[in-house]
ZALO-588943 format. One record per residue (C-alpha): residue in three letters; x, y, z. Coordinates in steps of 0.001 Angstrom, whole numbers. Layout:
# residues N
("ALA" (X Y Z))
...
***
This chain:
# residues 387
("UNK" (-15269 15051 -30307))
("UNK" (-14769 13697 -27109))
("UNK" (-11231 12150 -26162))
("UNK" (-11769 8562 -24821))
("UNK" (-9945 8451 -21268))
("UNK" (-6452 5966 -21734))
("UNK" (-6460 3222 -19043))
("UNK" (-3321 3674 -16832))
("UNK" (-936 785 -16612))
("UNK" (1481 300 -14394))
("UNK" (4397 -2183 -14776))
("UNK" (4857 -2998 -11279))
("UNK" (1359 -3715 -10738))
("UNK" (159 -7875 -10869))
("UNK" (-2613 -7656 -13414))
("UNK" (-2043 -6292 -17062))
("UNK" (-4788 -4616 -19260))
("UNK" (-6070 -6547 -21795))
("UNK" (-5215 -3985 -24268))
("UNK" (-1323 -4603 -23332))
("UNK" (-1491 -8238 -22846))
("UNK" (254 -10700 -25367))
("UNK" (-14 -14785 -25567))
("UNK" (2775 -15161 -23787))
("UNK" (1302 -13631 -20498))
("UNK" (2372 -16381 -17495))
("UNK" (-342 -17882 -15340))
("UNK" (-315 -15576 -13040))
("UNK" (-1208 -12218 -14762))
("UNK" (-4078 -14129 -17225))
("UNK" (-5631 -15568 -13178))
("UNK" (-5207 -12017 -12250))
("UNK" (-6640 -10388 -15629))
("UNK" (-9463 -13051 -15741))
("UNK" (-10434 -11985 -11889))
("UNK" (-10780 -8123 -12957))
("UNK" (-12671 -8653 -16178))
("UNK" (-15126 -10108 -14100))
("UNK" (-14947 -7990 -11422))
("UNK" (-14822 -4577 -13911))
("UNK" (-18035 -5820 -15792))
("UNK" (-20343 -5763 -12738))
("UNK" (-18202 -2496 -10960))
("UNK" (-16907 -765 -13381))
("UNK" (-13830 1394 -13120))
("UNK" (-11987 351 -9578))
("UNK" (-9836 2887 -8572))
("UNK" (-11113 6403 -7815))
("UNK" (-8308 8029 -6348))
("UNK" (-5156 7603 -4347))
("UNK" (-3938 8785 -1293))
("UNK" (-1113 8507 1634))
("UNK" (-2602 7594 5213))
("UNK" (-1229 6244 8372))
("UNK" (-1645 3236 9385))
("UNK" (-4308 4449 12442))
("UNK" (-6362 5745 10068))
("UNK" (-6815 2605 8418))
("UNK" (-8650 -929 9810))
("UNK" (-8467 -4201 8061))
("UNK" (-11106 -6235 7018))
("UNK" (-12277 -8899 10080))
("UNK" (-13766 -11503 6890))
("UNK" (-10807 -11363 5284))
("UNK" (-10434 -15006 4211))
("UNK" (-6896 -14483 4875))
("UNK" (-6684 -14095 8268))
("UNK" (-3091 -12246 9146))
("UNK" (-3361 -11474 13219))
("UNK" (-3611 -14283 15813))
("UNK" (-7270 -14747 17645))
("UNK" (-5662 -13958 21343))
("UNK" (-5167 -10858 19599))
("UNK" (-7755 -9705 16926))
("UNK" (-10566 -9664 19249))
("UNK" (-9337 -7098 21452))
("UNK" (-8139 -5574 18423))
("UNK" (-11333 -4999 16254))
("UNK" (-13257 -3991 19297))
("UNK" (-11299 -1140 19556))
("UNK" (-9309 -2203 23039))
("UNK" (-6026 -2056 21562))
("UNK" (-4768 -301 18290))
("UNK" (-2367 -1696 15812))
("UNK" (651 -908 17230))
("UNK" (10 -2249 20358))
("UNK" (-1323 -5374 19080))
("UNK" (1872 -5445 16547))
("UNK" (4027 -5603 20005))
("UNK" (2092 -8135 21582))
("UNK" (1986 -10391 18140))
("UNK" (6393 -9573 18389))
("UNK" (6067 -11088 22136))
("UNK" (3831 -13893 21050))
("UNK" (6263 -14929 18039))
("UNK" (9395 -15665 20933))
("UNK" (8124 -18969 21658))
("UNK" (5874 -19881 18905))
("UNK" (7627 -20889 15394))
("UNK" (4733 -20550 13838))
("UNK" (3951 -16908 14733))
("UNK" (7637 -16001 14181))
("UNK" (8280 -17384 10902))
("UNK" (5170 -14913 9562))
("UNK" (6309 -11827 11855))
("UNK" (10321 -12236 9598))
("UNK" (8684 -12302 6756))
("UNK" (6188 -9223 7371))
("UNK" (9359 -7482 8960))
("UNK" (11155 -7980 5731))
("UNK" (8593 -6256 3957))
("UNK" (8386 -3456 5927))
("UNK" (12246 -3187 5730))
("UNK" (11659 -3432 1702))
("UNK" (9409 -341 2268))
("UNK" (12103 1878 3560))
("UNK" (14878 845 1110))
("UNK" (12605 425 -1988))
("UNK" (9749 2518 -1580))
("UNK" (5925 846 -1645))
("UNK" (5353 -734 -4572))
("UNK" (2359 -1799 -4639))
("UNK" (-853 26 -2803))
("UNK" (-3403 -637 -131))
("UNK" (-7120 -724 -1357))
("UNK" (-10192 -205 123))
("UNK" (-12981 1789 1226))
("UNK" (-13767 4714 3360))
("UNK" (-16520 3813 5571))
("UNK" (-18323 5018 8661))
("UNK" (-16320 4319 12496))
("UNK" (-18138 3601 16059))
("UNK" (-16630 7230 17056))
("UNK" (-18622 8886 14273))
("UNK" (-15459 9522 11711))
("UNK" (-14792 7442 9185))
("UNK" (-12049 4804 8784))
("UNK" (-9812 3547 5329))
("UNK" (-11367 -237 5433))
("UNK" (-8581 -2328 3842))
("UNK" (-9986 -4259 894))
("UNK" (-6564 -5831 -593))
("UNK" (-2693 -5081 1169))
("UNK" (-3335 -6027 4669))
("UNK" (128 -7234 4518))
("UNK" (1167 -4451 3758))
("UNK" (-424 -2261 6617))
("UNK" (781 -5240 9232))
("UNK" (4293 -4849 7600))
("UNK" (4547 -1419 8190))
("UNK" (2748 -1215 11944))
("UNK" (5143 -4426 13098))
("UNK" (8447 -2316 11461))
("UNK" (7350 742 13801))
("UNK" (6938 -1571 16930))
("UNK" (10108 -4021 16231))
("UNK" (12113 -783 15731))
("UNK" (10334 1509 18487))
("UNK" (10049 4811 15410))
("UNK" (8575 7499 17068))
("UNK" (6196 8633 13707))
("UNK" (4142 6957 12080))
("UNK" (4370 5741 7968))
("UNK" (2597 7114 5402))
("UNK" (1244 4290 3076))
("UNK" (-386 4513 -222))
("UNK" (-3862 3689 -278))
("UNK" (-5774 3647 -3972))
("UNK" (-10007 4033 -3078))
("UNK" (-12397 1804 -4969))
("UNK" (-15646 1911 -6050))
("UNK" (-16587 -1057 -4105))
("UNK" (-14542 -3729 -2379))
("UNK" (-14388 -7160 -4074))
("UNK" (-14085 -10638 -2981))
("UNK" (-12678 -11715 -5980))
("UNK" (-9924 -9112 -6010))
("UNK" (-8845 -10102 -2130))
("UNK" (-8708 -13992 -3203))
("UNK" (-6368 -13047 -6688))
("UNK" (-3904 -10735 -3983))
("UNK" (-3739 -13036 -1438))
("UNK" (-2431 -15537 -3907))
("UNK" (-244 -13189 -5473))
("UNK" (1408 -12423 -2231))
("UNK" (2115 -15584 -849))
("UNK" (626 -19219 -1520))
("UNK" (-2391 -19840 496))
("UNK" (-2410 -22581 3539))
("UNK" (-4790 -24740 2859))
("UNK" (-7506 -23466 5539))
("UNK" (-7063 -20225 3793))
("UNK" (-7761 -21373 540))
("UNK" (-10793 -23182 2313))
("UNK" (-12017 -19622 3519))
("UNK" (-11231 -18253 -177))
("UNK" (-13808 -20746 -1867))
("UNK" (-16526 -20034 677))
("UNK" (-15979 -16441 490))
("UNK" (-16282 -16350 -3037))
("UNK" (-19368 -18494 -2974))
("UNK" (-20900 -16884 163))
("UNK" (-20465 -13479 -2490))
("UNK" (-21872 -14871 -5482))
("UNK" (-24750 -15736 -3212))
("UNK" (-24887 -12106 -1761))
("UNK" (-24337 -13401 1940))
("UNK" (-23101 -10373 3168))
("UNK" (-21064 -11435 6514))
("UNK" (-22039 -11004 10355))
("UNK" (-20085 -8733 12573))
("UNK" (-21622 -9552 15419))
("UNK" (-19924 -12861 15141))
("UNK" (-17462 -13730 17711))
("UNK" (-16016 -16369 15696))
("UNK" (-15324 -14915 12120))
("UNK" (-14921 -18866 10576))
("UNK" (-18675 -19042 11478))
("UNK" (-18915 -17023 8373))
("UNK" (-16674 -19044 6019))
("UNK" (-18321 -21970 7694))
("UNK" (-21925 -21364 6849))
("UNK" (-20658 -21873 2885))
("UNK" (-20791 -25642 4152))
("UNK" (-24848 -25353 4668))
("UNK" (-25763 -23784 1570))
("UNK" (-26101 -24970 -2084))
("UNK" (-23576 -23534 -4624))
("UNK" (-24954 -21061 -7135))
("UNK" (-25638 -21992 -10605))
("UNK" (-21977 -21655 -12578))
("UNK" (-20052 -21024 -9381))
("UNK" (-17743 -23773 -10165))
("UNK" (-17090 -23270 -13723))
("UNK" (-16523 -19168 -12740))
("UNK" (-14269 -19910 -9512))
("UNK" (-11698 -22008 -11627))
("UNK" (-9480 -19926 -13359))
("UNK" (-9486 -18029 -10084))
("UNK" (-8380 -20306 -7673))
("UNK" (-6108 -22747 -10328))
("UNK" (-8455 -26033 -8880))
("UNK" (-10194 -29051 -9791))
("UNK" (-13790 -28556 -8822))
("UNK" (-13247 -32191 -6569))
("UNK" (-10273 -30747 -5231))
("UNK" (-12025 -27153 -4236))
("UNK" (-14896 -29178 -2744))
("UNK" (-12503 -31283 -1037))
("UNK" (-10815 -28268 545))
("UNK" (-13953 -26294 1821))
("UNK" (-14969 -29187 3600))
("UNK" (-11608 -28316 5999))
("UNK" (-14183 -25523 7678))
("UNK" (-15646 -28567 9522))
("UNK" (-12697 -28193 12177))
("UNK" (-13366 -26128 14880))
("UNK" (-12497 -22645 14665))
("UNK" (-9011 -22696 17345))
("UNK" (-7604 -25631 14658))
("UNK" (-8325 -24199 11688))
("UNK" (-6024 -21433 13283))
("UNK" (-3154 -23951 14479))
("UNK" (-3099 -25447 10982))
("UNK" (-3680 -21852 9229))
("UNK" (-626 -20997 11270))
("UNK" (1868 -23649 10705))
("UNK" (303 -24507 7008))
("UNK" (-495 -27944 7602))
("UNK" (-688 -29808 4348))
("UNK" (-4680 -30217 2918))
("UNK" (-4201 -34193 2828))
("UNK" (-3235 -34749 6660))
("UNK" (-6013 -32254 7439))
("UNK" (-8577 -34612 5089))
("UNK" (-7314 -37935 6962))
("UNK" (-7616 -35950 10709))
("UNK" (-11157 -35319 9784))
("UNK" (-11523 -39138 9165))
("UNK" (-10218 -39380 12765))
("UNK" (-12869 -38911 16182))
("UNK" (-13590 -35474 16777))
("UNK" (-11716 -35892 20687))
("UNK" (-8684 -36556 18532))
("UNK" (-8350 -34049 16448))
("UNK" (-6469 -31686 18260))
("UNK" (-3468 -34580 19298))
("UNK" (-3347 -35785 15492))
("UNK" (-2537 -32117 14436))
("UNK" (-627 -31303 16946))
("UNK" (1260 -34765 16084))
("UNK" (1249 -33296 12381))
("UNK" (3168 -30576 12870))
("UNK" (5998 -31506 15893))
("UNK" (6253 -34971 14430))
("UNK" (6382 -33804 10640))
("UNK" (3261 -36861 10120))
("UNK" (2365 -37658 6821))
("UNK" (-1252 -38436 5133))
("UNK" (-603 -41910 5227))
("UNK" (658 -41636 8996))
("UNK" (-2222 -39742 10127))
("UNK" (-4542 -42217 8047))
("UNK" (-2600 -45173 10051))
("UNK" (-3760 -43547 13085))
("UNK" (-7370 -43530 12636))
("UNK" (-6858 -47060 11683))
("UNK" (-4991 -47826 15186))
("UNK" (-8535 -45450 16906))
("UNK" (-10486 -48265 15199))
("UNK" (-9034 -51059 16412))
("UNK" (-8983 -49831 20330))
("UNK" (-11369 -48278 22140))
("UNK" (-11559 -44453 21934))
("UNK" (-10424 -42994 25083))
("UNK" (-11044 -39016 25447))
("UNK" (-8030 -37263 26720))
("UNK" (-7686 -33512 27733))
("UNK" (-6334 -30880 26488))
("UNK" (-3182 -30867 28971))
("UNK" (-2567 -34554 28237))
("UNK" (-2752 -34163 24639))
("UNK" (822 -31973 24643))
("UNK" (2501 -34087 27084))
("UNK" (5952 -35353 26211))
("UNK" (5384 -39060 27181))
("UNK" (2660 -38718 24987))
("UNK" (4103 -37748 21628))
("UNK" (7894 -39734 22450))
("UNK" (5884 -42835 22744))
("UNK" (3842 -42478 19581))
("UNK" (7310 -42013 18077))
("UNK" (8639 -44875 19372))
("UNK" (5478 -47041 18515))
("UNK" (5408 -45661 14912))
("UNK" (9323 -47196 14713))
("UNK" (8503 -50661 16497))
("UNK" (5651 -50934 13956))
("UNK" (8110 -49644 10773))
("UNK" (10306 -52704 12318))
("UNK" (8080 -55226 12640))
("UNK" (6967 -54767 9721))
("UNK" (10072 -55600 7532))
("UNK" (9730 -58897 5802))
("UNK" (12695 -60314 6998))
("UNK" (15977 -59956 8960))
("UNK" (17955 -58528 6243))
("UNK" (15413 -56171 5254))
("UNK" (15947 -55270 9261))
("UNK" (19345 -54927 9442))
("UNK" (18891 -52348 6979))
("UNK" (16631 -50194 8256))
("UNK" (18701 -50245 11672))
("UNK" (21536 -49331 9588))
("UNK" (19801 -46124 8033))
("UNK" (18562 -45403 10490))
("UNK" (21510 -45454 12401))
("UNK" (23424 -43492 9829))
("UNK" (20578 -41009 9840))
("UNK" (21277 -40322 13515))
("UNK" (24966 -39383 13081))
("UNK" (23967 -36877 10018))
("UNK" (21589 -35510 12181))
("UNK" (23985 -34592 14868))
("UNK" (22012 -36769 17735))
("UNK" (23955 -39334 18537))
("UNK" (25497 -37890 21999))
("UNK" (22076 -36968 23103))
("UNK" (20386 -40046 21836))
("UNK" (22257 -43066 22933))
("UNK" (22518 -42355 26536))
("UNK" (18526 -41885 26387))
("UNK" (17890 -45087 24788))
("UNK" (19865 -47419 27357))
("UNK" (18355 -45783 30228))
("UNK" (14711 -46288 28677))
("UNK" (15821 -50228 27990))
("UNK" (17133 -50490 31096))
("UNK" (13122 -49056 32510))
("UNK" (11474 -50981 29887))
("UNK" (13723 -54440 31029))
("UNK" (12874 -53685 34850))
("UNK" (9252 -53508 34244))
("UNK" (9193 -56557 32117))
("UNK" (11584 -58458 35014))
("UNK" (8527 -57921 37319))
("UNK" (5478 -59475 34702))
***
């Protein structure tokens, strides 16, 4: 009589068996348990055995809808120009003067120092698969965070060998499974979350993607021309946690062209500002997300701009203009003379000076402030003197 095999379980590991799960599993493990039933009915057993490999021998996936390594530097990247520890020193270089890059590189650096003190918990999967050179090459299904941890720790800290990381090989690499890790790992931006719903449906569909694409959002894009398949909705939901309005409302996002769907990836601006900038002319998208993230804008902010676009005539500005500092201290300044004027009456004023003025001592800027608003008075006063 044959001995039927015992499914391993690991503690450590996101998703629990069904045979160990209770009814007082949290959210998390049943999304994660739900995604593998559904993946292990169509594939089967997943892992088929584990290894250690260096991070050379390994190469993420470039339709990842998670996309990890900045576009100045993937390109070069996947074609093979540079490998990953060279592109993990330029990315450190990049992140010096760009907050967005940086606060991703200290948390992946973290990680990577969690590998050393703790050991890696939790493994890279993927597939071995064929390389231009004739080899073959560990393609990274799930854990490119991982692998990016552990190439930016060798860079940052100059080691001289490289890590061994644990890899687990699957039958065959999953959508699904990539979606339920990435929002394990960390909460998706909302672009990301945009490229998770069209990868899922571009899968269900069988639309395998391009590589000859420059542009890999072109992929993730093309969800937006295509009709969902029958039950994709219904399926998708205990995935990705969402209303099927809101998860419609969020693919839409891929309408942005493919260098702001990186800005906002980058510093995860908020899916309702995007919505209202796509309400906005196309010529202005770049300033009102740009405005978004140095300015801190709101929804309802952005939404008042596209009111002020109607109500003047559109003027196209360039790309140099759009960055300018006249250009976003005077939308400041106009969004406070419009707060102002807008207060019913002069009580109601007086106390939004006054908390306002209280918010600039908190806020340290009083000393840098003050002498900066008399000498713009004193511009603005000359100007009018000559009307």
């Amino acid at each position: 009589m044959s001995r039927r095999k015992r499914t391993r379980y690991n503690p450590l590991e996101e998703s629990i068996p069904e045979s160990v799960a209770t009814h007082e599993v949290d959210t998390e493990h049943t999304v994660a348990a739900i995604g593998r039933e559904m993946e292990e009915a169509e594939t089967g057993p997943v892992v088929e055995r584990i290894e250690r490999l260096q991070p050379s021998k390994m190469l993420p996936d470039r339709f990842q809808p998670r996309r990890i390594l900045p576009s100045a530097i993937r390109s070069r990247f996947f074609a093979g120009e540079i490998d990953c520890y060279q592109a993990a020193r330029e990315w450190l270089r990049m992140a010096k003067d760009d907050a967005g890059w940086r606060a991703q590189i200290d948390e992946l650096l973290a990680m990577g120092g969690s590998f050393e003190e703790h050991g890696q918990i939790k493994p890279i999967t993927g597939v071995w698969v064929s390389a231009d050179d004739g080899g073959f090459v560990f393609q990274i299904e799930t854990g490119e965070r991982r692998y990016w941890a552990a190439c930016l720790r060798v860079a940052h800290e100059g080691l001289d060998e490289e890590p061994l990381l644990r890899v687990e090989v699957v039958k065959a690499p999953s959508r699904h499974r990539q979606v339920i890790e990435n929002r394990h790992a960390q909460s998706p931006s909302a672009v990301g979350q945009a490229c998770e719903i069209a990868a899922l449906m571009l899968e269900m569909k069988g639309v395998e993607p391009d590589y000859t694409l420059d542009d890999e959002y072109e992929y993730f894009r093309s969800a937006l021309s295509k009709r969902s398949p029958r039950g994709f909705w219904p399926k998708v939901e205990p995935v990705m946690q969402l209303s099927v309005r809101r998860m419609q409302q969020l693919i839409d996002l891929l309408k942005l062209p493919a260098s702001l769907l990186e800005l906002a990836d980058r510093y995860r601006v908020p899916e309702r500002v995007l919505r209202e900038v796509l309400t906005l002319p196309h010529e202005s998208w770049e300033e009102a997300i740009w405005m978004a993230i140095q300015q801190g804008l709101t929804s309802d902010e952005i939404a008042q701009l596209a009111e002020d676009e109607k109500a003047t005539k559109p003027r196209r500005r360039t790309d140099d203009a759009i960055r300018r500092p006249e250009r976003i201290a005077f939308s400041g300044i106009r969004r406070f003379a419009r707060a102002a004027i807008n207060v019913a009456d002069d009580k109601g004023l007086r106390q939004m000076l006054d908390d306002v003025a209280d918010e600039v001592i908190v806020q340290g800027l009083a000393e840098e402030l003050l002498p900066l608003l008399k000498r713009l008075a004193q511009l603005i006063e000359a100007r009018r003197s000559r009307l």
